[in-house]
Every structure is written in structure tokens, then in C-alpha cells.
N, C-alpha and C positions, 0 to 999 in steps of 0.2 A: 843175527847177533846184535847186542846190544850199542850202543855207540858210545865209542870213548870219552872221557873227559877231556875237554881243551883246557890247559892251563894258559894258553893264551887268551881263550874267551875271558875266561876267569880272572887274570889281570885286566883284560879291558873290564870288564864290569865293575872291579875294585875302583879305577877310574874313571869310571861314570856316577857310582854311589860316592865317592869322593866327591866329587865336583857338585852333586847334587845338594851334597853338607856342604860346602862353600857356600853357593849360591844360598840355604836355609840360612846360615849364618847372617851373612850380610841383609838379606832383605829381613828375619827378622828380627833387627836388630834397630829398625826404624823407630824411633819416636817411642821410649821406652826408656827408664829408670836407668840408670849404672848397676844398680842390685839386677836388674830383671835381664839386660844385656849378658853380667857374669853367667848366670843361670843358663844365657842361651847357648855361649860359650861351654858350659859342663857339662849341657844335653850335647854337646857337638863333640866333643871330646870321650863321651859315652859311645854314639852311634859312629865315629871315626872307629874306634878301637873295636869295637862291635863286626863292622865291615871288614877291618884288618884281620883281625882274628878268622871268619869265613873265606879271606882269600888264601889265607894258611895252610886251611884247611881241606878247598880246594884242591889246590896246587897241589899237597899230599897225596889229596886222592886220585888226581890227575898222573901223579908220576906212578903213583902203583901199578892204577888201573892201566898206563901205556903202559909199562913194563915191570912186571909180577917181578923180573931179575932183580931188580933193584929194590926193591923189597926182600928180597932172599937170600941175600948179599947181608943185609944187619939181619936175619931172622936165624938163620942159616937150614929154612924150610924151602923146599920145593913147592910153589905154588903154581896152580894151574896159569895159563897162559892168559884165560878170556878169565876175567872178576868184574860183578858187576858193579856201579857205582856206593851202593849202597856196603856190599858187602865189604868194598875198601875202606868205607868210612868205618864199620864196624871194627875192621881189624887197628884205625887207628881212636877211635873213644872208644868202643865197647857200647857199655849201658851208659855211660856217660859222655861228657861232651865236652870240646877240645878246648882245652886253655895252657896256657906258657905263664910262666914266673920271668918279665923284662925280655931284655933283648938276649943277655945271655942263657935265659930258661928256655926263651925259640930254638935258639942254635942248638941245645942238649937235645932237645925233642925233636926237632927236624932231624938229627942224628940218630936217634932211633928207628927210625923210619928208611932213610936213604944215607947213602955213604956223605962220607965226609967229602967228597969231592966234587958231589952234586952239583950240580948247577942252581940250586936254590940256596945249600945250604954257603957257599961262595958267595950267592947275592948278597945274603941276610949279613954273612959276618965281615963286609965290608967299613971301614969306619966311616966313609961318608954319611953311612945310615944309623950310626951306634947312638949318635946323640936324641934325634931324633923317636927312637925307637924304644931307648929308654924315658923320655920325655912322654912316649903314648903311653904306657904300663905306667908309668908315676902319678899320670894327670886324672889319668884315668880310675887312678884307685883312691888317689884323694877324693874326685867326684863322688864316686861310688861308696867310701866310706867315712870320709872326714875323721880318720882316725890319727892317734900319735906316729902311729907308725907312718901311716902312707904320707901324712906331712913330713916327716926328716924325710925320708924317700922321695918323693919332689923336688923338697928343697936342692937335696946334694944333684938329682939329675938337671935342675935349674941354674946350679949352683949359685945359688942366692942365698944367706941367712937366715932371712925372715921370707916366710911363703904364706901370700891373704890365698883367699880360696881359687881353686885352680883356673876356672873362669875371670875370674880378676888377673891374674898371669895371663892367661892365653889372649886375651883380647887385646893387648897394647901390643904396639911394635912388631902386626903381622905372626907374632907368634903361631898361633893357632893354623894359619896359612902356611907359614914354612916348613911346618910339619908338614900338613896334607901335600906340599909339594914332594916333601923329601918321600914319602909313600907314595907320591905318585910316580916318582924316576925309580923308584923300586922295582913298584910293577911292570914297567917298561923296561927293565933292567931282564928280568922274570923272564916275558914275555921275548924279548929277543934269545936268551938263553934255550926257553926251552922250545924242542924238537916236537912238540904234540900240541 
């Protein structure tokens, strides 16, 4: 038989690939422009959210895969007992691939999936993490698009006024850092929670 998914591995690993974006960050951030610093900052903020998004996903697949119940419970299908990794991802992207709209699009989606009483979805919708969380999906989509929208969207998760490009935000004041911390008590949060 095939071998379960740990969502605890999987937290740790989030915290490893986290740390690893730290560590990128600050070394290369040596002896380098303000523009080109920003820049390193929005690649960081890309490959942060990148990794968050895969422990998400994970962790989903991880609760399935230990227990089909809890998946059966929002489906209201009977599903066999053993599923293999693969086919749990299936059941949650399909032919597509997993993404959330902010902190309150996670919580709807992780609802789909597992009860409301989960021990993830409990993690996630704690507010020590809301700021933060919203802050990754904002920064990230500014990166990502520099559009009208994803700046008011920034701005108000920053709640600042005027928002320069997100790498400009993130880089002063440890910002960028506080984040990756607050995702990192996350997944330690996760990781104690869950049973597998």
C-alpha cells in the first residue's frame, strides 16, 4: 500500500522553503540598486506565495488522503478508504491547479474540502494570521500584475494611501520578514494540530 501523506512533513518543508527565501532575500540583496533590491523583494513575495499556495495544497491532500471521512462529510460521497496521493490532488484541482482568492477565498476553499471544524481550517481563520495572509495575496498580485486593481487591493491590506511597487513596501521595516514569520507560526500551528 501506498504511503500516506504527512501534513506535518509538509509544514516542515514550507519552513524550510521559507527560510531558504529569507536567507535569498538578504544575501541578494548585497551591493545592489534600490530598484534592483525592490525587484528582489517581488521575486520573494512571488516564490513566498508560490510555496504557501503548495503547503495548502498539501495539507489538503494530506487530510484526504489520512482520512477519505473527512472528505465525505463536505461531498457527501462515500469514498474508499486507501486514495492515492495523486488521485486526492485530482479530486481537489481536477485538470487544473490550486489557487484561492486572499485569506477569506483560502477559508471558502479549504471549506470545500474539509469541515468547518478542521483543524486547518481553525488554523487559517485565526486573526493573528488574517493580516498577514491577506498581505501575501495583495503583494503578490501587485508583483504579479501591477494592475489598478491589485494596487487599491494592497494598499487597503497595507492600509496605506499611496502603495510604490510591492518590493518597495516589503523591504523596509522587516516587512517582508514578518510575514514569512507569521507563515511560519502557521505552519507550526498546522503541524501541531495535525494527527498524520
Amino acid at each position: 500500500m501506498a504511503r500516506k501523506k504527512s501534513v506535518k512533513k509538509s509544514a516542515n518543508d514550507f519552513k524550510a522553503r521559507a527560510e531558504a527565501i529569507t536567507a535569498f532575500t538578504s544575501a541578494a540583496t548585497k551591493n545592489l540598486t534600490e530598484q534592483q533590491v525592490s525587484w528582489v523583494y517581488e521575486y520573494g513575495i512571488l516564490r513566498l506565495y508560490r510555496e504557501f499556495e503548495a503547503l495548502m495544497l498539501d495539507v489538503l491532500v494530506g487530510a484526504i488522503n489520512n482520512d477519505t471521512a473527512t472528505f465525505a462529510t463536505r461531498t457527501g460521497i462515500t469514498f474508499p478508504k486507501h486514495l492515492t496521493d495523486e488521485v486526492c490532488e485530482f479530486l481537489i484541482i481536477g485538470n487544473g491547479y490550486f489557487d484561492f482568492k486572499g485569506r477569506d477565498g483560502l477559508i471558502q476553499t479549504l471549506k470545500t474540502y474539509v469541515p468547518a471544524d478542521h483543524f486547518l481550517v481553525t488554523a487559517v481563520k485565526k486573526e493573528k494570521y488574517k493580516k498577514s495572509l491577506e498581505q501575501l495575496s495583495t503583494l503578490r498580485n501587485l508583483s504579479a500584475h501591477n494592475s489598478a486593481v491589485a494596487k487599491t487591493r494592497a494598499k487597503e491590506a497595507v492600509q496605506q494611501k499611496r502603495m510604490p511597487e510591492a518590493g518597495s513596501w516589503l523591504k523596509k521595516q522587516q516587512r517582508f520578514e514578518d510575514i514569512i514569520g507569521r507563515l511560519k507560526e502557521l505552519a507550526d500551528e498546522i503541524h501541531a494540530a495535525a494527527p498524520y
